[in-house]
C-alpha positions as CSV (number, residue, x, y, z in Angstrom):
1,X,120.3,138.5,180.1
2,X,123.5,138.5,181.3
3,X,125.5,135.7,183.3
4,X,126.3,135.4,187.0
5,X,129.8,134.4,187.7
6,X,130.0,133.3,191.0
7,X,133.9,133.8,192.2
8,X,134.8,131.6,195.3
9,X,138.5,131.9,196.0
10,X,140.0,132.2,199.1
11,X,143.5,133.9,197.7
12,X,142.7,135.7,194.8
13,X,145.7,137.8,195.0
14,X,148.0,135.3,195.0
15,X,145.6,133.3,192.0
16,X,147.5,133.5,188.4
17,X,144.6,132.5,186.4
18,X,141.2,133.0,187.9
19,X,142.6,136.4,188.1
20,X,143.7,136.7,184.9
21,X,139.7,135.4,183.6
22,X,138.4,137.9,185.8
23,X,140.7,140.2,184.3
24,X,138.9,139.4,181.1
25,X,135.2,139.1,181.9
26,X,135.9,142.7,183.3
27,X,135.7,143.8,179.6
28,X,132.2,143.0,178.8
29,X,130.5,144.6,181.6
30,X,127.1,144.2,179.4
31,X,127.9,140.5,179.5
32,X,128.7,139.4,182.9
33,X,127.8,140.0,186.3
34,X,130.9,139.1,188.6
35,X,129.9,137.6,192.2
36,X,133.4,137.5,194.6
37,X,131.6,135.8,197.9
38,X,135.3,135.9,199.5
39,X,135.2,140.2,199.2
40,X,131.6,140.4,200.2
41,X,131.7,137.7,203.2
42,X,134.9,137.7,204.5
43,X,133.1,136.8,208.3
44,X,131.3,134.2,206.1
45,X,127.8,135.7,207.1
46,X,125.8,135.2,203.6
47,X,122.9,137.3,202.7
48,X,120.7,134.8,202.0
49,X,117.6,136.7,200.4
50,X,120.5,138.8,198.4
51,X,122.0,135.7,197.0
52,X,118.8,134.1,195.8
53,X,117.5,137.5,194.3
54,X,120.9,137.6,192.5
55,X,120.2,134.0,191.1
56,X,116.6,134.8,190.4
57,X,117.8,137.7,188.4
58,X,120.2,135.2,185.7
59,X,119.6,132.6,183.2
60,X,123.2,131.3,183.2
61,X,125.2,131.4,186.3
62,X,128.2,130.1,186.6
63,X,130.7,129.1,189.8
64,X,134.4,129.8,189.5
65,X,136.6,128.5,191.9
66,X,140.3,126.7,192.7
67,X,140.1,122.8,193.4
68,X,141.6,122.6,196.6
69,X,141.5,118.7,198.0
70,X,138.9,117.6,195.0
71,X,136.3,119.9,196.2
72,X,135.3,123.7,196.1
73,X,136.7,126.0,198.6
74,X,134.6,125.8,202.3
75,X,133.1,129.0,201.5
76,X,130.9,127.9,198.0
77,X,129.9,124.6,200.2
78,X,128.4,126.7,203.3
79,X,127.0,129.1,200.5
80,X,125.2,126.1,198.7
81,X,123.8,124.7,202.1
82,X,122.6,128.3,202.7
83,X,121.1,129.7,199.5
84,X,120.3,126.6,197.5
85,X,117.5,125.5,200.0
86,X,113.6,124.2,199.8
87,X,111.1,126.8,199.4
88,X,113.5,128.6,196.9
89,X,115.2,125.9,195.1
90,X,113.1,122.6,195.4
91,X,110.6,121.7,197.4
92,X,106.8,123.5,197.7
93,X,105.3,124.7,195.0
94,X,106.7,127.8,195.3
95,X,109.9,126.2,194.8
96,X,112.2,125.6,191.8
97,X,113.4,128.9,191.2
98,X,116.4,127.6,189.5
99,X,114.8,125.3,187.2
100,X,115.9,124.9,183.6
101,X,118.5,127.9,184.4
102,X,121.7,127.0,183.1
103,X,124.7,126.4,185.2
104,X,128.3,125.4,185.0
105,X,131.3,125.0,186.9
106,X,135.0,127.1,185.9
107,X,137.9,125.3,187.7
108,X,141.7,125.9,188.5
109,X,143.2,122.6,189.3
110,X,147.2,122.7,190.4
111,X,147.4,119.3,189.2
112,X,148.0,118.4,185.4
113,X,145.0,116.7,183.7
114,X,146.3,113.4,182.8
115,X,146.9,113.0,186.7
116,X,142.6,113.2,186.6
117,X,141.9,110.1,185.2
118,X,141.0,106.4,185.9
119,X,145.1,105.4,185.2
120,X,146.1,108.5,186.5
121,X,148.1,109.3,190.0
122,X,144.4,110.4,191.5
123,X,142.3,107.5,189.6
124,X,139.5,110.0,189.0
125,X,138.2,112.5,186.5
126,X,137.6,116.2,187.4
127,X,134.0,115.0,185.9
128,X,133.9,112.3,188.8
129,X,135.2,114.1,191.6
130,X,132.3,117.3,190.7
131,X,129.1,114.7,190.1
132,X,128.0,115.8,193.5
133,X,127.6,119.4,191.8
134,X,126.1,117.7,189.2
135,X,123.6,116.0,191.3
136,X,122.7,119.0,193.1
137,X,122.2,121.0,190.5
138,X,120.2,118.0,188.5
139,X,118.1,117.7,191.8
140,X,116.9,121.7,191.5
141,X,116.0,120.7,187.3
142,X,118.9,123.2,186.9
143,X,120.2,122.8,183.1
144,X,123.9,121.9,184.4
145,X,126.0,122.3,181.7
146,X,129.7,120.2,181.5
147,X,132.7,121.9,183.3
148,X,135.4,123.7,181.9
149,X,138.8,123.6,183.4
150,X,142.3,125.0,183.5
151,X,144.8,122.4,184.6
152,X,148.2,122.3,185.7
153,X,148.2,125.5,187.4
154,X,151.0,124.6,189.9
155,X,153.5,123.2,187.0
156,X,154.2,124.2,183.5
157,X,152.0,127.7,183.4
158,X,153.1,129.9,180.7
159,X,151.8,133.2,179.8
160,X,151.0,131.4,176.7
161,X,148.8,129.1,178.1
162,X,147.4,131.4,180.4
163,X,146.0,133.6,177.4
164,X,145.2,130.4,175.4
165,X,142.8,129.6,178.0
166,X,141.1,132.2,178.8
167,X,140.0,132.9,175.4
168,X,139.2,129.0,175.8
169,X,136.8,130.3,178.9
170,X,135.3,133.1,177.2
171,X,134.8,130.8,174.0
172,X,133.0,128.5,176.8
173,X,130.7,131.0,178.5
174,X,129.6,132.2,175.1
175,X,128.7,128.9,173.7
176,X,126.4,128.7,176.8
């Protein structure tokens, strides 16, 4: 079955490398289903009963997005309050539907990784700042699966690098 990416950036265009991975998970169509909620609800106005089906329909779905302030962009927090709901994804019996599916999160942080840790300029891992994910997704007996991140995005990005990763992210989704 093939995997959801769920692509939440509010400036794609102007994005170096969550458009360069989408670049590349654009050449294994049989692989991966790519999910762009800024193109499809640019008023913010989410099909609900589309999203869920689209969840319903993959084992492994994964959400891509920038880290803007520690957090997700607005638009994956209002999609998770929206979709991810009881009756579908705990709750009732009928509940659940997400259970033991496996997800992950794909980040872009500007900042450089040693700036993410407890001696670091921010004091906190990427891993601490996303437990709420974690908790959320633990909550719904969603098999959450550990992040993988790009760092640095804002100094020192090569072309190099760039590459280097996103065979590093493809190497990722695959070992899913």
């Amino acid at each position: 079955m093939k995997t959801l990416v769920i692509i939440i950036h509010p400036n794609l265009e102007k994005s170096i490398i969550n458009k360069r991975w989408i670049e590349e998970l654009n050449k294994y169509p049989d692989q991966y289903t790519l999910h762009n909620l800024y193109n499809l609800y640019p008023d913010e106005k989410i099909d609900i009963k589309k999203e869920q089906q689209l969840l319903e329909n993959h084992d492994t779905i994964i959400f891509q997005f920038p880290f803007y302030w520690f957090n997700c962009p607005p638009l994956l927090k209002k999609w998770l309050d929206e979709v991810i709901i009881s009756g579908f994804a705990y709750g009732s019996k009928s509940g659940y539907k997400l259970a033991n599916k496996k997800i992950a999160l794909s980040i872009s942080a500007g900042i450089n990784k040693e700036d993410y840790s407890t001696n670091g300029r921010y004091k906190y891992t990427v891993e601490q700042l996303t437990a709420p994910f974690e908790v959320t997704f633990d909550y719904i007996k969603a098999d959450y699966k550990p992040l993988f991140a790009f760092y640095g995005a804002e100094h020192n990005i090569t072309s190099e690098r760039v590459e280097e990763n996103t065979l590093e992210y493809i190497s990722f989704l695959e070992s899913l």
